[in-house]
Backbone as a ProteinNet text record, in pm:
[ID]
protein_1_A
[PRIMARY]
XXXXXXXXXXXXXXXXXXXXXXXXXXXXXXXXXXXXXXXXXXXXXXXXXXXXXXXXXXXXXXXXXXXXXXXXXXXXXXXXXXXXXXXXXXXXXXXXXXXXXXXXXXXXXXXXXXXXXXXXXXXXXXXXXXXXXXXXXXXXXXXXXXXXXXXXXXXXXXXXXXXXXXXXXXXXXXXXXXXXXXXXXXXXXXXXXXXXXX
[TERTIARY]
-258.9	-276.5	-395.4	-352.2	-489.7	-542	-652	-715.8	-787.9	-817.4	-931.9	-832.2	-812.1	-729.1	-805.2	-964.6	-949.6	-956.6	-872.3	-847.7	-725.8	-643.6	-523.8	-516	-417.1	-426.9	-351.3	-380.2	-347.7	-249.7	-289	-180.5	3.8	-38.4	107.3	222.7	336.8	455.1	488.9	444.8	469.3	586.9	647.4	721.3	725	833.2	789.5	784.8	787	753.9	614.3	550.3	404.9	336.3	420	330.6	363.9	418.5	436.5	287	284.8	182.5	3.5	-15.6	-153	-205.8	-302.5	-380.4	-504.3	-466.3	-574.4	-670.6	-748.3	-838.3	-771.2	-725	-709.2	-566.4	-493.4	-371.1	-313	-196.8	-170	20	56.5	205.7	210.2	334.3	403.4	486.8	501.9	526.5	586.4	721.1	790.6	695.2	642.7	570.4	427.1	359.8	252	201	85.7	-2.5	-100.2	-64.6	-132.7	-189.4	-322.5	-437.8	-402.5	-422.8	-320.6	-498.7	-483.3	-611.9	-698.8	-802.5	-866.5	-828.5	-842.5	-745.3	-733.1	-638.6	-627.7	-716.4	-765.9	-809.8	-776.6	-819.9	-772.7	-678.3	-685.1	-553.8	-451.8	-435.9	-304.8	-282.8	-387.6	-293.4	-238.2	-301.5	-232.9	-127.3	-77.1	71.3	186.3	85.8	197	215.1	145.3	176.9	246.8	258.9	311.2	494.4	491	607	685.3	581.6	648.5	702.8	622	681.2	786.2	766.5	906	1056.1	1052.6	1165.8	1185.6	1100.4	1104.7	1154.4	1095.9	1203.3	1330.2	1384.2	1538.3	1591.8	1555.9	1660.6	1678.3	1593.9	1610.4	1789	1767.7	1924.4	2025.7	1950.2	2080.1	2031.5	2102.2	2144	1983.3	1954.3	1878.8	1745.9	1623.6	1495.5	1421	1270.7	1168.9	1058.3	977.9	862.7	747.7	669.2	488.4	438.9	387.6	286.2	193.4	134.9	206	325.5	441.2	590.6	588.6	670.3	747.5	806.9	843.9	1019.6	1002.6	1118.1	1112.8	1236.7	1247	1324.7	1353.8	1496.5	1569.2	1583.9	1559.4	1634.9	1679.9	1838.7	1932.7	1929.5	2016.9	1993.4	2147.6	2077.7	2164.4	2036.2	2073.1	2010.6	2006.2	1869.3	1836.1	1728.4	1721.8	1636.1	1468.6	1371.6	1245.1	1178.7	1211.1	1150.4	1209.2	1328.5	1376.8	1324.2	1299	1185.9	1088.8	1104.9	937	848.8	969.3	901.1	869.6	758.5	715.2	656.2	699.7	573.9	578.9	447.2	489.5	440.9	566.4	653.1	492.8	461.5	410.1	469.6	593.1	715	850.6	918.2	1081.8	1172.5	1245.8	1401.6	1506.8	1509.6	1604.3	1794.3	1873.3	1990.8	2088.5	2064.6	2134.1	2097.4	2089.3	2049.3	2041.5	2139.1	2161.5	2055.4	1952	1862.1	1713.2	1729.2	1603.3	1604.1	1483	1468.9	1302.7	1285.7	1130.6	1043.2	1070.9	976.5	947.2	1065.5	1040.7	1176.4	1227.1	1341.1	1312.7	1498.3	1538.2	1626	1619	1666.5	1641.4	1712	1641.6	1660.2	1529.3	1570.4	1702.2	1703.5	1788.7	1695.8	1560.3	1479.1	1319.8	1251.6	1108.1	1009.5	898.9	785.9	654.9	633.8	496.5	401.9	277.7	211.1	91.8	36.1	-34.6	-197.1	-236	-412.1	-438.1	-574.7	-600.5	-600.6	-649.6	-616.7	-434.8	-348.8	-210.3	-116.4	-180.3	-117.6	-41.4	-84.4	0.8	90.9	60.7	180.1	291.8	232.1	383.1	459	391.2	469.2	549.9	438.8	559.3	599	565.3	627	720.2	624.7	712.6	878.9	813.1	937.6	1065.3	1025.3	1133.9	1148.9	1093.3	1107.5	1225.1	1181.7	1281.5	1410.9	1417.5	1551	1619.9	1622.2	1681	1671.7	1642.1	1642.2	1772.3	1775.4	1920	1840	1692.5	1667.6	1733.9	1818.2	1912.4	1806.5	1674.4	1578.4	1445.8	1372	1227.4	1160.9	1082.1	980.9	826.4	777.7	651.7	562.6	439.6	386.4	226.5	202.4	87.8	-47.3	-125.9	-192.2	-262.4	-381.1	-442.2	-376.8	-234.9	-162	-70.4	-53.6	8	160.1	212.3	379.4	419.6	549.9	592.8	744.9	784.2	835.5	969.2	1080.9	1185.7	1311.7	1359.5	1397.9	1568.1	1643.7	1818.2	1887.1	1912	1984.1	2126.6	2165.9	2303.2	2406.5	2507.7	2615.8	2594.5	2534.7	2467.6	2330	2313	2208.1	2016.8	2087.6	1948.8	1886.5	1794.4	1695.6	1710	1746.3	1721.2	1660.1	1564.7	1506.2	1582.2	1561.1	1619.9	1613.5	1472.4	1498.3	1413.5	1387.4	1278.8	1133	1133.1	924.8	937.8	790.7	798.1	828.1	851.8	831.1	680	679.7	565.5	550.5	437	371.1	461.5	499.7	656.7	776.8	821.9	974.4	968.3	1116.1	1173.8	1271	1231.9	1311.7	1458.8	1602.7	1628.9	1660.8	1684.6	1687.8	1838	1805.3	1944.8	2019.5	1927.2	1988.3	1995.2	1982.3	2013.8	2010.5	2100.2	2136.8	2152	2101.8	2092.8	1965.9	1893.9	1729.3	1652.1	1578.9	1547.2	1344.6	1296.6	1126.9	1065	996.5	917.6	808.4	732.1	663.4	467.7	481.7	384.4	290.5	455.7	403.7	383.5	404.1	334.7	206.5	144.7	23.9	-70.8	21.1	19.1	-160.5
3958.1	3847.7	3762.5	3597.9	3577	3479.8	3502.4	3440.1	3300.4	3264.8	3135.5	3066.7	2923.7	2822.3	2842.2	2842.5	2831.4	2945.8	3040.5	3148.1	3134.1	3028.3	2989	2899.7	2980.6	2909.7	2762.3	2629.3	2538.3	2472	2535.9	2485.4	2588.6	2681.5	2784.5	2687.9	2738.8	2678.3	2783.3	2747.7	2910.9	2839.1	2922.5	2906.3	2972.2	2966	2996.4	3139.2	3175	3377.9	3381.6	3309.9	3287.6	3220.2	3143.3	3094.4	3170.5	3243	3368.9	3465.1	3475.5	3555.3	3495.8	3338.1	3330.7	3304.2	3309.1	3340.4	3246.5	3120.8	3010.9	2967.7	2909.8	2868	2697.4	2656.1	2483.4	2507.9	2390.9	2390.6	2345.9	2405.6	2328.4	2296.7	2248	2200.5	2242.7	2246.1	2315.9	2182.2	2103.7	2015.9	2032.3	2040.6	2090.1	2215.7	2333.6	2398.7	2407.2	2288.1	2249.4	2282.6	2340.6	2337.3	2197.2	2142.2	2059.2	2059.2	2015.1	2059.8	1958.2	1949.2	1861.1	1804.9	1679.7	1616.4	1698.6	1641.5	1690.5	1713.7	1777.3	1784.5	1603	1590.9	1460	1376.4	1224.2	1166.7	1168	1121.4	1087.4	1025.8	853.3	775.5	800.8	922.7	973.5	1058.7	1203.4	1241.3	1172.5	1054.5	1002.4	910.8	884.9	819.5	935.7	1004.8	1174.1	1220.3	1232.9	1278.3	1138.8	1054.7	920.3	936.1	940	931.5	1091.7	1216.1	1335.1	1319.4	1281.2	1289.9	1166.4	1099	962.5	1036.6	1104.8	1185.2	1277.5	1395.8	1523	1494.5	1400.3	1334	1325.2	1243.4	1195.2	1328	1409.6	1548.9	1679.1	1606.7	1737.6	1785.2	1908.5	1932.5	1879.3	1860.7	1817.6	1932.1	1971.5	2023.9	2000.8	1867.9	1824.5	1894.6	1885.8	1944.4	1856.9	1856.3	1811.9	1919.7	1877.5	1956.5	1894.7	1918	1872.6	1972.2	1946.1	2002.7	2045.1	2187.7	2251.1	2302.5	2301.2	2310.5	2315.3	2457.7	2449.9	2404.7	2344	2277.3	2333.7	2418	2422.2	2337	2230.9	2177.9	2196.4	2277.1	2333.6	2158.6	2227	2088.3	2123.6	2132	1989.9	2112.3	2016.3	2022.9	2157.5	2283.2	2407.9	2466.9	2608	2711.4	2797.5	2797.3	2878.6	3004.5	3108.1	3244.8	3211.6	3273.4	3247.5	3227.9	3280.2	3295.8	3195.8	3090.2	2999.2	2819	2835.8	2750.4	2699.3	2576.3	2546	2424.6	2409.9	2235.3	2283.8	2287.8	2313	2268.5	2169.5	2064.3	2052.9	1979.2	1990.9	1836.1	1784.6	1666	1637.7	1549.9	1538.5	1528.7	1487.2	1523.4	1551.4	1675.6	1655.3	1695.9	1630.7	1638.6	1676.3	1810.8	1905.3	1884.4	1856.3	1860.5	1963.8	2039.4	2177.2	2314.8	2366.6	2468.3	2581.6	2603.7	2703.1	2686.4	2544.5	2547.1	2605.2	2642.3	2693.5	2843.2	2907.9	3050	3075.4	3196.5	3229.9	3139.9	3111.4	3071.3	2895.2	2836.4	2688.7	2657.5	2526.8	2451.5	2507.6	2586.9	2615	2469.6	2390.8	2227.5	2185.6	2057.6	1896	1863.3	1830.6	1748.4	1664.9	1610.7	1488.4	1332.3	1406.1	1282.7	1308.7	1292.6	1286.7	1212.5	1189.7	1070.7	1125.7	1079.5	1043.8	957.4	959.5	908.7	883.9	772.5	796.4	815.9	836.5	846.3	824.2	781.1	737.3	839.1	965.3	1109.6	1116.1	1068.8	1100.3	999	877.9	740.1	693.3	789.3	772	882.1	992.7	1125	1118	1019.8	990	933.9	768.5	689.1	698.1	794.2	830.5	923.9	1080.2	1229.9	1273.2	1236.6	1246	1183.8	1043.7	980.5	1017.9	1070.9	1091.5	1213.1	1295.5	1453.2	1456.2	1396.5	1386.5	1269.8	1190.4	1157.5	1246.8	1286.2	1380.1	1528.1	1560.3	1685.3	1639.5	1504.6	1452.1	1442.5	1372.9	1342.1	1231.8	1212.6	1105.2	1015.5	977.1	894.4	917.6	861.9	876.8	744.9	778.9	651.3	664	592.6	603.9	457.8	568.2	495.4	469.9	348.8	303.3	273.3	343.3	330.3	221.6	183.1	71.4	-66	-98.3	-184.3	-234.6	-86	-97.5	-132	-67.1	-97.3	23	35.5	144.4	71.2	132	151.3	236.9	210	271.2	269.1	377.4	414.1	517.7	474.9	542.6	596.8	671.8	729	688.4	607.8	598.7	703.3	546.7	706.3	779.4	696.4	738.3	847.1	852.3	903.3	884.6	721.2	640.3	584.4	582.3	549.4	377	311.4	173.7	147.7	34.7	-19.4	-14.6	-41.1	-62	-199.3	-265.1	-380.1	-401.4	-539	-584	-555.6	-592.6	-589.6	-443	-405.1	-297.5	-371.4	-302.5	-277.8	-335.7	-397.1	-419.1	-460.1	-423.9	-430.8	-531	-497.2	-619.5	-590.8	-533.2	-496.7	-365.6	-331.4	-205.8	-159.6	-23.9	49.2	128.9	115.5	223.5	314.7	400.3	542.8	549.9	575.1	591.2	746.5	808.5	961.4	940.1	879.1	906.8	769	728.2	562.8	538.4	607.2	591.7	590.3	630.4	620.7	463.2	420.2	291.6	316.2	289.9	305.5	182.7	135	56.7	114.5	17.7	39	-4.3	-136.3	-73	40.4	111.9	211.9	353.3	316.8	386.2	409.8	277.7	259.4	293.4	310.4	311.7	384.3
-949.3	-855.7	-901.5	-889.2	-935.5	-825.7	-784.1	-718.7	-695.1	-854.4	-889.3	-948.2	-924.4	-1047.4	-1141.3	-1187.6	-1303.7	-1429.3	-1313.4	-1406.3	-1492	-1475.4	-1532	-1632.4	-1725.1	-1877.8	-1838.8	-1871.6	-1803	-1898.2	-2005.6	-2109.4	-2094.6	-2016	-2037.7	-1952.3	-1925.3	-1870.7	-1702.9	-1621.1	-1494.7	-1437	-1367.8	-1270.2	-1109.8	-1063.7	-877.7	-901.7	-964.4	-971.8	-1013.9	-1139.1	-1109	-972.6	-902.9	-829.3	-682.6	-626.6	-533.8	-568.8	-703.7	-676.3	-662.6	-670.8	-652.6	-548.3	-520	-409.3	-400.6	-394	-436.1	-290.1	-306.6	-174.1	-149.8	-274	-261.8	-273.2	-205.5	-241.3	-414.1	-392.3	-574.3	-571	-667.9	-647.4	-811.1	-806.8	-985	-957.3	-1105.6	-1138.3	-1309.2	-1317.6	-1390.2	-1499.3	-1437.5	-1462.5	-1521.3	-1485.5	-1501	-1334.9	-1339.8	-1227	-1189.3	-1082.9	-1043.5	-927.3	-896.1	-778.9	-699.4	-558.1	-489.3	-464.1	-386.2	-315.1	-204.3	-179.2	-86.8	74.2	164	297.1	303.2	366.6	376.2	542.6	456.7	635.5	707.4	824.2	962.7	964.8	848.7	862.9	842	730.3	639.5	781.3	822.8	908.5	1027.1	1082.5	1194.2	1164.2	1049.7	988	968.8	914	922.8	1070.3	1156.3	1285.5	1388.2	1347.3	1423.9	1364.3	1248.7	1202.1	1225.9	1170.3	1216.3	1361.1	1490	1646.3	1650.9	1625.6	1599	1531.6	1400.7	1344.9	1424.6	1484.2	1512.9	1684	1739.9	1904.2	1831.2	1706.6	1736.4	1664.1	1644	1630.9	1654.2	1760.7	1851	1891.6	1917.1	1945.5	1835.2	1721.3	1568.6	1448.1	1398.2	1244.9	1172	1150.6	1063.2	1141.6	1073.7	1124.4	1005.7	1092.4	998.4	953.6	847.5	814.9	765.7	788.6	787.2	620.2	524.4	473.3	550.6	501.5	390.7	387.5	301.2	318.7	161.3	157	-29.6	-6	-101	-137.7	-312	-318.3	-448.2	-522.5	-633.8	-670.6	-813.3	-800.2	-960.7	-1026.5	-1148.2	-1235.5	-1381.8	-1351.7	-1292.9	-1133.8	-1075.4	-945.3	-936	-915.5	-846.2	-851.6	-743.7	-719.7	-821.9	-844	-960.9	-894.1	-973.8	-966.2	-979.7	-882.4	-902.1	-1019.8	-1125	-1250.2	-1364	-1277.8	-1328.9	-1283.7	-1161.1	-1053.8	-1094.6	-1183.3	-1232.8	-1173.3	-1061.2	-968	-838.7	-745.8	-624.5	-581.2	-476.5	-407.7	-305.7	-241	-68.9	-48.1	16.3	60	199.7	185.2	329.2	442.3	425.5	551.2	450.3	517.5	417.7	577.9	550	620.7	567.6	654.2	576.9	647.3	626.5	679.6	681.1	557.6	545.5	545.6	662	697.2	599	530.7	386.5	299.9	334.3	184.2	270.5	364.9	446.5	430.5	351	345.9	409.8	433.4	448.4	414.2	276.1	161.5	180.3	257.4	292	289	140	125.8	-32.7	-35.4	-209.9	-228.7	-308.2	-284.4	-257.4	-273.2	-237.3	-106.7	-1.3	121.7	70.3	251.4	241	261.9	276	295.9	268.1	206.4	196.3	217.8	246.2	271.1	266.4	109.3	87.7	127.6	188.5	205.8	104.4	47	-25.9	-26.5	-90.2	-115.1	-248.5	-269.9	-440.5	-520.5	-458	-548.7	-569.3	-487.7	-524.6	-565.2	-573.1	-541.9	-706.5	-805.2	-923.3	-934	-877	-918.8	-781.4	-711.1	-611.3	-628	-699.3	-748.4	-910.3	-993.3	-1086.2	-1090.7	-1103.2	-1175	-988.3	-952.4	-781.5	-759	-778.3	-774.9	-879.4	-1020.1	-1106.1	-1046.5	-1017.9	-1005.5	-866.4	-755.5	-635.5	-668.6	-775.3	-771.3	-861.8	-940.7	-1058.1	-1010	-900.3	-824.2	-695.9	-687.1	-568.6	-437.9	-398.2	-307.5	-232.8	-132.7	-75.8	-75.7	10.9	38.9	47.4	-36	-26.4	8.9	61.4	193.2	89.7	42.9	-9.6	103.8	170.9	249.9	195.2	241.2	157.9	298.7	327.6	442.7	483.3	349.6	344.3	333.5	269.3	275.8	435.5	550	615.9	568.1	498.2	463.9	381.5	411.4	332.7	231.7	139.7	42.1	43.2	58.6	89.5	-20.7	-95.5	-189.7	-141.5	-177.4	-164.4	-293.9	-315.8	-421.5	-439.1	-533.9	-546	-590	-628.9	-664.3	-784.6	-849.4	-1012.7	-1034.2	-908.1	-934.9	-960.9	-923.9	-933.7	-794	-814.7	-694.9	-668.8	-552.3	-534.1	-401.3	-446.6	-294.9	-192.3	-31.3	4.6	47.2	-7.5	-11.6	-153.3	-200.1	-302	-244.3	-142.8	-71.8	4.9	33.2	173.4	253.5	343.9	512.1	556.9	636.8	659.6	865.7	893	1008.1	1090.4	1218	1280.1	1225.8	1145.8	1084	1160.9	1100.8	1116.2	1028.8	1022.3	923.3	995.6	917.6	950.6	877.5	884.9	813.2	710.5	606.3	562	580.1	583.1	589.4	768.4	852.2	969	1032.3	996	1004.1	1201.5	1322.7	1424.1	1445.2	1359.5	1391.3	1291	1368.8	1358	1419.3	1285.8	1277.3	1275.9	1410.1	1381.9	1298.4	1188.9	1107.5	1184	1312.1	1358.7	1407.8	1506.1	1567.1	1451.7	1321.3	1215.1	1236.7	1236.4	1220.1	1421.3	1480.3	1620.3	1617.7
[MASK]
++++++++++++++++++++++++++++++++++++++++++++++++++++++++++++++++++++++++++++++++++++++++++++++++++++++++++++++++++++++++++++++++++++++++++++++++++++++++++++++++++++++++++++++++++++++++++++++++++++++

């Protein structure tokens, strides 16, 4: 068991069977088997965009199939996209919110697969590994929709997976402060983007 990150060779390749067994004080995410140290607990603003938007999702499904989740939350994501064995698992990250729709991908351990929906929020410690190794990592893993929210800008960023497999806006600009979003994975739910910022 190891206890200290920097007891870890940073150059090796681990996967979710190495990472079951450490025992770290900071959080960390496996990123196609690279260890990466996640940011510092996050502010006030990030958590009150995460808790505005978590109680906004987590009201409209109640009594439905689908469920939400808050970091900290595994999601482990095989690639190419099937269920693969722990020691085959080399992507593990935690989604600041994921929306899970299929009950079968929920074990002890969190989500084995891809949500049907994710949303990052950003910070300057995360604001490049969301927008790039994030973003490739959750479309090529089959994330239906990812929301990348930008705090200091007030607008978020809304992203759909086609039939190909590729990620498209859902529009050219964010979302911004007075609009509204609606959901593509749950096309009855409709987010004002103020009461984001509420």
């Amino acid at each position: 068991m190891i206890t200290k990150l920097e007891h870890l060779d940073i150059s090796k390749h681990y996967t979710y069977a190495d990472y079951l067994t450490w025992q770290f004080d900071e959080m960390v995410e496996l990123i196609r088997g690279k260890v990466i140290k996640m940011s510092p607990a996050p502010g006030v603003l990030h958590q009150k965009i995460s808790g505005n938007l978590h109680g906004t999702i987590w009201q409209h499904l109640k009594n439905r199939q689908c469920q939400i989740f808050v970091a900290p939350f595994d999601v482990r994501l095989p690639l190419p996209m099937e269920r693969q064995t722990a020691d085959k698992i080399d992507t593990v990250v935690q989604p600041d919110l994921s929306i899970i729709c299929d009950p079968a991908k929920l074990d002890a351990q969190g989500c084995n697969g891809a949500p049907d929906w994710v949303i990052e929020i950003l910070s300057p410690a995360t604001s490049k590994k969301d927008l790039t190794d994030k973003y490739d990592i959750y479309q090529n893993a089959g994330v239906k929709e990812y929301w990348v929210v930008y705090p200091d800008a007030k607008a978020i960023s809304c992203y759909v997976l086609n039939e190909e497999g590729v990620y498209l806006p859902l529009r050219s600009n964010p979302y911004v402060i007075g609009e509204h979003i609606v959901s593509h994975t749950l096309p009855d739910l409709t987010i004002s983007v103020e009461e984001v910022w509420a």
